[in-house]
Structure formats: C-alpha cells, structure tokens
C-alpha positions as CSV (number, residue, x, y, z in Angstrom):
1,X,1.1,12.9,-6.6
2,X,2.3,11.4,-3.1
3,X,1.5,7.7,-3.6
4,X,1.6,5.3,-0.5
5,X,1.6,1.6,-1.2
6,X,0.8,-0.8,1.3
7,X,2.1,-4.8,0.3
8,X,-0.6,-7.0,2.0
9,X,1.3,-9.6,1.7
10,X,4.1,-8.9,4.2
11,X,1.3,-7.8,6.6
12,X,0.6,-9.7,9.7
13,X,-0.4,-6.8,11.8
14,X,-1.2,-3.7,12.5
15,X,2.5,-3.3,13.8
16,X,3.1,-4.4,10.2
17,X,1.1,-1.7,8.8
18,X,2.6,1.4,10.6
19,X,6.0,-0.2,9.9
20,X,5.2,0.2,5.9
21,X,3.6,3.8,6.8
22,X,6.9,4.8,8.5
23,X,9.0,4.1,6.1
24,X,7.4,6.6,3.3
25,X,9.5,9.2,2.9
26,X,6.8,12.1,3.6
27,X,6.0,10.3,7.3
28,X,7.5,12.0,10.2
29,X,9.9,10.9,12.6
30,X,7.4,11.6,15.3
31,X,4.5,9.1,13.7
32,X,3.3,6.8,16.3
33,X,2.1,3.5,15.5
34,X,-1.9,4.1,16.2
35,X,-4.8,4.4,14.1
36,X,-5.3,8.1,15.0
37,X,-2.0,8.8,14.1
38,X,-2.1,7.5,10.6
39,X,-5.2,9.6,9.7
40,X,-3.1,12.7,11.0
41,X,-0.3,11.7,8.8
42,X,-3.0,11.3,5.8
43,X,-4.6,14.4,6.3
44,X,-2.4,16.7,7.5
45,X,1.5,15.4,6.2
46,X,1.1,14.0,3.1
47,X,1.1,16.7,0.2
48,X,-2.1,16.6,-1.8
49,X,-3.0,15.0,-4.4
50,X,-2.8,11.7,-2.4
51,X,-3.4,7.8,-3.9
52,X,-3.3,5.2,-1.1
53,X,-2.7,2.0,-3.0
54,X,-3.2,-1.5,-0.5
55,X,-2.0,-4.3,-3.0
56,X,-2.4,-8.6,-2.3
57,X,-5.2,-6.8,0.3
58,X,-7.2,-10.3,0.8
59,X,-3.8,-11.5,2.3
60,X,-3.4,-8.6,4.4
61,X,-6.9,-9.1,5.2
62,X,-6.8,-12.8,6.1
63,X,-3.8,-12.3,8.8
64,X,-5.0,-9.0,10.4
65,X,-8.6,-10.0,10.5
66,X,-10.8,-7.2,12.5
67,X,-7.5,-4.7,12.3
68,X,-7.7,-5.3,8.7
69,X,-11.0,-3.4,9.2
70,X,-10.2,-0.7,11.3
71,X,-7.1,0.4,9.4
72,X,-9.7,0.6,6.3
73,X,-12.1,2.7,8.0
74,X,-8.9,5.0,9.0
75,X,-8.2,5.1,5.0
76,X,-11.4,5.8,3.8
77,X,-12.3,8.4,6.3
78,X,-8.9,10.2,5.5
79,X,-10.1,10.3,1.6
80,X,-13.3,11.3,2.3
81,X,-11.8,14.3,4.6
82,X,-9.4,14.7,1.9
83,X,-11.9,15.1,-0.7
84,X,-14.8,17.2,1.4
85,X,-11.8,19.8,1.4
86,X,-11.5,20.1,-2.1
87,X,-8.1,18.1,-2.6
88,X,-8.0,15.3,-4.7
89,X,-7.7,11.8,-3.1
90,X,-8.1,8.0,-3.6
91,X,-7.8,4.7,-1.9
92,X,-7.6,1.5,-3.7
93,X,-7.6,-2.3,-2.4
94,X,-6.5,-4.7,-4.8
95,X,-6.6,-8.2,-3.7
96,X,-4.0,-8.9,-6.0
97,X,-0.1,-8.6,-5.8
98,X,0.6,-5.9,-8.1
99,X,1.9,-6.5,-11.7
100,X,5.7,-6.5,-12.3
C-alpha cells in the first residue's frame, strides 16, 4: 500500500503541504507546488492501493485556515476518482498527533 502521511502540525501553509508531498519517495521531481498538481500525483503517480493519512489535522487546520479546505477537497476528490476506478483508496484526518 503506498501510504502518504501528512504531520499537521509542522504545517503553516500550503507551501508546507507540497513540501511534505515532495518529499514521498513515489512524487516526481517534476511536481509543482499547486493544488492541481497534487491530484495528478494522487491519481496518476502513486501506485494503487493508496491511504492518505493527515495526522494533528486541527493544527494544520487552525494555521492554513481556507487552504486547509481546498487541499481537502483536492484529497477527497482524488479518493473518490480513485475509487470510481475500481482501485482501492482512503483518506483519513485525525486531529490528533499520531501515537508513538
């Protein structure tokens, strides 16, 4: 399963966001930091099955404010594409750091 976790808690922006994105090892060199670009990479890049996993989210949420939103939307949809196509996919916000 190719597994990207976000950590909210380190994330001020959306800058911060395609920063963790670019560093999993299945994104591109080429991956721009845009919304559109990160639904490519979910869609089309990442091998299936794929588990996006967005831990301490509130905090994320709290700094980024309507981006927080957007970038959601962008994760959800990418799922949903995901799954329409038969592939196994899922996206999970915890609000919570995750456990040690």
């Amino acid at each position: 399963m190719t597994e990207l976790v976000l950590d909210g808690a380190s994330m001020h922006s959306l800058a911060d966001l395609h920063a963790q994105v670019a560093q999993h090892p299945h994104t591109p060199d080429w991956y721009g930091p845009s919304l559109d670009g990160l639904f490519d990479v979910l869609v089309a890049i990442y091998p299936a099955p794929l588990r996006v996993r967005w831990n301490s989210a509130e905090a994320a949420r709290a700094a980024m404010g309507d981006d927080f939103r957007r970038a959601r939307i962008v994760f959800e949809d990418a799922v949903a594409y995901r799954r329409e196509r038969g592939e196994e996919a899922r996206f999970e916000i915890l609000h919570e750091p995750a456990a040690a």
